[in-house]
C-alpha atoms as one frame of an Amber mdcrd trajectory, in Angstrom:
protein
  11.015  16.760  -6.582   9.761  17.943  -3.340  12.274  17.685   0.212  10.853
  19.617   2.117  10.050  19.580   5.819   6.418  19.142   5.867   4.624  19.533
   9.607   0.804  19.003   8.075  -1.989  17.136   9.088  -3.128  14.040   7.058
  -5.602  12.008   7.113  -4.475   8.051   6.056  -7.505   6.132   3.525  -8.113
   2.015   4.070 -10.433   0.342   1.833 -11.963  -3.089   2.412 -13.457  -5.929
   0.034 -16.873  -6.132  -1.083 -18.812  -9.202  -0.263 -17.784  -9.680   3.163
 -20.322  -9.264   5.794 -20.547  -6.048   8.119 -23.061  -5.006  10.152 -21.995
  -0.912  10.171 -19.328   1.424   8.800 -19.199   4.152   6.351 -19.853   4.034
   2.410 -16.890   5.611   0.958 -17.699   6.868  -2.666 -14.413   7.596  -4.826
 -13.558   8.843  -8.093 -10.172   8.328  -9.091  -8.718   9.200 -12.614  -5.339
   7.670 -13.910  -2.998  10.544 -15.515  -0.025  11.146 -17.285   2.660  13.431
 -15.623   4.634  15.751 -17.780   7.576  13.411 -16.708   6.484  10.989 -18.848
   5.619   8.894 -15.716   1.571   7.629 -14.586  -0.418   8.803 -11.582  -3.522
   8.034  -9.862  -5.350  11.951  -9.032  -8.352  12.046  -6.352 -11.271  13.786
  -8.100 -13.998  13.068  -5.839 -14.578  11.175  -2.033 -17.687  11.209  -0.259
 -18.399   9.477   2.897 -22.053   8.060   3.393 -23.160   7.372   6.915 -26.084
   4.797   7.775 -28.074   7.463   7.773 -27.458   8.807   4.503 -25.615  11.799
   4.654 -23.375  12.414   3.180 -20.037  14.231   3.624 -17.627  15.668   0.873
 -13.730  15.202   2.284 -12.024  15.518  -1.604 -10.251  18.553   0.430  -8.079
  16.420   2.120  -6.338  15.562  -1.195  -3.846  17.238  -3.422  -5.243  18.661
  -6.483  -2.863  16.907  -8.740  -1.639  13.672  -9.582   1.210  12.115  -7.441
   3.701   9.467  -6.557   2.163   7.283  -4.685  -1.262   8.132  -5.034  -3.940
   9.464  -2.584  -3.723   7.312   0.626  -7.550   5.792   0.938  -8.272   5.765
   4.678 -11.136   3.614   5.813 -11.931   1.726   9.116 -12.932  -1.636   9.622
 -16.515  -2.272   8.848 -16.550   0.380   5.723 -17.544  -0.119   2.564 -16.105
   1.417  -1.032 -17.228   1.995  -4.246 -14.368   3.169  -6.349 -14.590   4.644
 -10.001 -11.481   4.571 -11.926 -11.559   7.231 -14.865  -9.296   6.866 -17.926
  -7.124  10.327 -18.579  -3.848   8.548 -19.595  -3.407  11.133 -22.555  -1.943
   9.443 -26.121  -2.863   6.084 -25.172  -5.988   3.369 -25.674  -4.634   1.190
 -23.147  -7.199  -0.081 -20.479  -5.846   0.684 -16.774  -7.085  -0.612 -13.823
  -6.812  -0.698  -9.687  -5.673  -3.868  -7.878  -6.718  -3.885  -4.128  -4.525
  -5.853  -1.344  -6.187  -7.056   1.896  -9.864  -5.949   1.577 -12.707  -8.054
   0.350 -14.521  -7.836  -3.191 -16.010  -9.874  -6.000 -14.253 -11.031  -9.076
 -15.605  -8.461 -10.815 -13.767  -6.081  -8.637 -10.463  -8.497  -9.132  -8.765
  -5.342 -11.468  -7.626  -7.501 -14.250  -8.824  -8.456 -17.529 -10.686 -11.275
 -18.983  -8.030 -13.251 -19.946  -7.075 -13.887 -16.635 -10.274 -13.818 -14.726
 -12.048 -15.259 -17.304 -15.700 -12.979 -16.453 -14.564  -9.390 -18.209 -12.446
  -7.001 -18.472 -12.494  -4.906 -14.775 -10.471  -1.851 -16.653 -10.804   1.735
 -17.526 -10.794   2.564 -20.996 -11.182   6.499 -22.290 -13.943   7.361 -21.961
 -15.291   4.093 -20.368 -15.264   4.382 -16.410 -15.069   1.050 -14.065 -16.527
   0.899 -10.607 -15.090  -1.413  -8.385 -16.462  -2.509  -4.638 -14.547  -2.872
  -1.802 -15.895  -4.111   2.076 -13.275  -3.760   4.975 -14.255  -6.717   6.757
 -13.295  -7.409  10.485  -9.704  -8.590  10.407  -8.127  -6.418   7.427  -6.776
  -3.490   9.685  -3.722  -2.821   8.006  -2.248  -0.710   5.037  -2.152  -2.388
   2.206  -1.280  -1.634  -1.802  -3.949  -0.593  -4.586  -1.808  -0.059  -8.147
  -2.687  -0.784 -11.805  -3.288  -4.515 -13.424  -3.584  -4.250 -17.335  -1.957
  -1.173 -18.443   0.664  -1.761 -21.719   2.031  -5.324 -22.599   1.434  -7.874
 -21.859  -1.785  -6.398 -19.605  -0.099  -7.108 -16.395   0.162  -2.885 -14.912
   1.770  -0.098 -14.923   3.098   0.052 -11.185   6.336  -0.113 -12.084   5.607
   3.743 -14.107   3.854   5.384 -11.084   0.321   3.692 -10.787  -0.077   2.505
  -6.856  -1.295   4.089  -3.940  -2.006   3.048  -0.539  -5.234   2.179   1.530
  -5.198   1.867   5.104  -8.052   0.596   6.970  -8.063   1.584  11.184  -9.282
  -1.030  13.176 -12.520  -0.791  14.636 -11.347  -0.670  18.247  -9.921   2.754
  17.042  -6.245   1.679  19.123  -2.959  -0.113  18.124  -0.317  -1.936  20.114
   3.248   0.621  20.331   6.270   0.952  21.882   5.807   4.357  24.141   8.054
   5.468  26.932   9.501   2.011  26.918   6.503   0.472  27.162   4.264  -1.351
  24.861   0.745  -0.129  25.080  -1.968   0.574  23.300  -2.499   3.899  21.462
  -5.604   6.034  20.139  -4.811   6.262  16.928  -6.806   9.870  17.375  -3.894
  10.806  19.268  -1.839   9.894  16.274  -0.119  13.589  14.990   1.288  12.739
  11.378   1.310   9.357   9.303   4.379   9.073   6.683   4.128   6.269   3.631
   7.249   5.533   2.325   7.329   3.092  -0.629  11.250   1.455  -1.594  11.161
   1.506  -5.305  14.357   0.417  -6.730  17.002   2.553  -5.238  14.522   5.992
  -4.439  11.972   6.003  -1.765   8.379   7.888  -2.493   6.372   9.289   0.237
   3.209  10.328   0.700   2.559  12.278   4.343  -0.838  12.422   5.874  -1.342
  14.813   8.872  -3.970  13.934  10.922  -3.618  17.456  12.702  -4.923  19.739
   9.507  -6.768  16.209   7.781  -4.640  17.030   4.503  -2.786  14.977   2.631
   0.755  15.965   0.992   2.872  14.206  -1.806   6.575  14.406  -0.976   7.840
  12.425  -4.158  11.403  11.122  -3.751  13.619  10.877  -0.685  11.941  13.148
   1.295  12.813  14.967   4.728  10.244  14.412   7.039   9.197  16.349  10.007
   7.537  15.984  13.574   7.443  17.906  17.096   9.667  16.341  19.723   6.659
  13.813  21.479   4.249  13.602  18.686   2.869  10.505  18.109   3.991   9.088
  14.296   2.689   6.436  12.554   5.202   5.206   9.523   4.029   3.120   6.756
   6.495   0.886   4.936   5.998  -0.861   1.505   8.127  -2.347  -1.130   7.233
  -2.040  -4.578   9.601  -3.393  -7.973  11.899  -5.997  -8.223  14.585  -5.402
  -5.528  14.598  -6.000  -1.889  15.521  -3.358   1.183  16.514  -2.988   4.780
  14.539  -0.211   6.357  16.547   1.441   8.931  15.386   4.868  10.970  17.422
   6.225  13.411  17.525   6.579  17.144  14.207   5.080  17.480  12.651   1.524
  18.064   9.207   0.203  17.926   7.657  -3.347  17.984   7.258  -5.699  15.413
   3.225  -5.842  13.986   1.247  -8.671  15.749   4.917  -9.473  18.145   6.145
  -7.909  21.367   9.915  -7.686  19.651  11.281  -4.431  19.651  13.067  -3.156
  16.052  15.117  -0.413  14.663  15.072  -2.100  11.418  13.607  -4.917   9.018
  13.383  -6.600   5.512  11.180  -5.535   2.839  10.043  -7.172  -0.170   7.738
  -6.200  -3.211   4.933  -5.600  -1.845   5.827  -6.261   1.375   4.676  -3.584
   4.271   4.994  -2.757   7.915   3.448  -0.390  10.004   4.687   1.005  13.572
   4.021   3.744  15.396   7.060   6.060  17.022   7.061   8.634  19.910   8.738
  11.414  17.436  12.469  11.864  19.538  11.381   9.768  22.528  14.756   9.088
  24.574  16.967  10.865  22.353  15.368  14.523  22.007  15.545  16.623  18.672
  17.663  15.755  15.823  17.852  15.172  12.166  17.892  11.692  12.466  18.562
   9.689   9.229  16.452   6.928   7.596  17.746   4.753   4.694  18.019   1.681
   3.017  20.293  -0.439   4.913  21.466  -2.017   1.473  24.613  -0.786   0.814
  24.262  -0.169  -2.981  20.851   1.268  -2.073  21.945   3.765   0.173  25.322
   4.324  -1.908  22.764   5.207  -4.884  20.822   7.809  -2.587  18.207   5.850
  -1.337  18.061   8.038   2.115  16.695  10.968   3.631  15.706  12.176   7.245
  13.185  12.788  10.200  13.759  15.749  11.197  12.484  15.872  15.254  12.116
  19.480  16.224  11.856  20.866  20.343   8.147  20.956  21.616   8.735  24.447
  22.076
């Protein structure tokens, strides 16, 4: 899998439910397809996103994405206000199964709910080959945040397939366009335009998976499991934590500190369920300079099994 030391631009994805009431925002129009890897493992792949203005324009971005499947899947940015309308496209080769995509945090109807009939007793909101399903999203006011979309009927008994590779993250900006962070001692509030490089790192089991996206290029790069990460010395980073599986973590990064979301206390690590997440933002080496500082699970048997890697702060120069 990859480790490199990636220093590219990214640009993070939010999407938001679908009934809720907005007065503005974008219409994000997605194509997603879920795939088999040759590992054996399941993907989501970006095949299409357009952005519609109010206007009507419309403007292509699939660019920003990797051209194949990964682990997580393509980060979904949006910003409060937005709208989605997301196609899921069944290319899970050898198998009939329906898949799906489960949403956290946004808005939608219960025919965007990503599970089958049996549960949500309308229909069955699933893929099937060569049977798309569209589902609607509306990032009302007050979902800012990054949140999980993964897979809800795929194999037995119907419940998903997250477990094999199917989730992916969606972050929707707040409208204001800042966030509260700890900077130069100080907590303050931060462009998130001034905002260099954005790292997801989900704790599966004992292995994290990360997804970076640089908001310097506007690419987005799978780094699959444990990777190094990379950042000048004084760049602005915004991390992206989220449990996934049956086990629970410590998140720990070194040398550097940052405030608790929606609190004015000041961490170097927390807890992390399933499906858990925290976001923070981090002055890349503030206080402590360049280094290859380490981040880990702060579970013993976790970090004894490899569940580790490291941000690796390079001089300005």
């Amino acid at each position: 899998m990859l480790k490199n030391i990636l220093f590219i631009g990214w640009a993070v994805f939010t999407a938001l439910p679908a009934f809720a009431a907005t007065d503005s925002g974008k219409t994000h129009l997605i194509t997603l397809k879920a795939a088999r890897l040759d590992s054996g493992q399941l993907a989501y792949q970006m095949l299409s996103h357009k952005i519609r203005d109010e206007s009507g324009s419309e403007q292509n971005v699939t660019g920003r994405y990797a051209k194949e499947p990964s682990i997580p899947g393509p980060a979904i940015v949006m910003t409060e206000g937005d709208k989605a309308e997301v196609t899921l496209v069944h290319g899970i080769e050898g198998s009939n199964d329906p898949v799906s995509i489960h949403v956290h945090g946004v808005h939608y109807k219960i025919d965007s709910d990503g599970t089958m009939k049996i549960l949500n007793k309308v229909a069955d909101e699933a893929a099937f080959p060569g049977k798309p399903y569209t589902y609607k999203w509306t990032a009302a006011p007050g979902t800012a945040g990054a949140w999980p979309y993964h897979d809800h009927t795929f194999g037995n008994p119907k419940l998903g397939a997250e477990d094999k590779g199917l989730y992916g993250t969606l972050i929707v900006n707040p409208k204001s366009g800042q966030i509260p962070a700890l900077i130069d001692g100080k907590i303050q509030q931060v462009d998130l335009k001034d905002i260099k490089r954005e790292f997801i790192l989900w704790m599966h089991e004992t292995t994290f998976w990360g997804m970076e996206v640089n908001n310097i290029v506007n690419r987005q790069v799978p780094l699959w499991t444990n990777p190094t990460l990379g950042a000048r010395e004084g760049e602005l980073v915004r991390f992206h934590v989220i449990g996934l599986g049956t086990a629970f973590h410590t998140f720990h990064l070194h040398a550097h500190r940052w405030i608790q979301p929606g609190t004015t206390h000041i961490l170097d690590t927390f807890n992390v369920g399933p499906i858990q997440r925290e976001s923070f933002v981090v002055k890349a080496g503030e206080g402590v300079g360049p280094g290859h500082w380490h981040y880990h699970c702060h579970v013993l048997q976790h970090m004894q099994s490899g569940m580790m890697g490291a941000f690796m702060v390079v001089g300005s120069k």
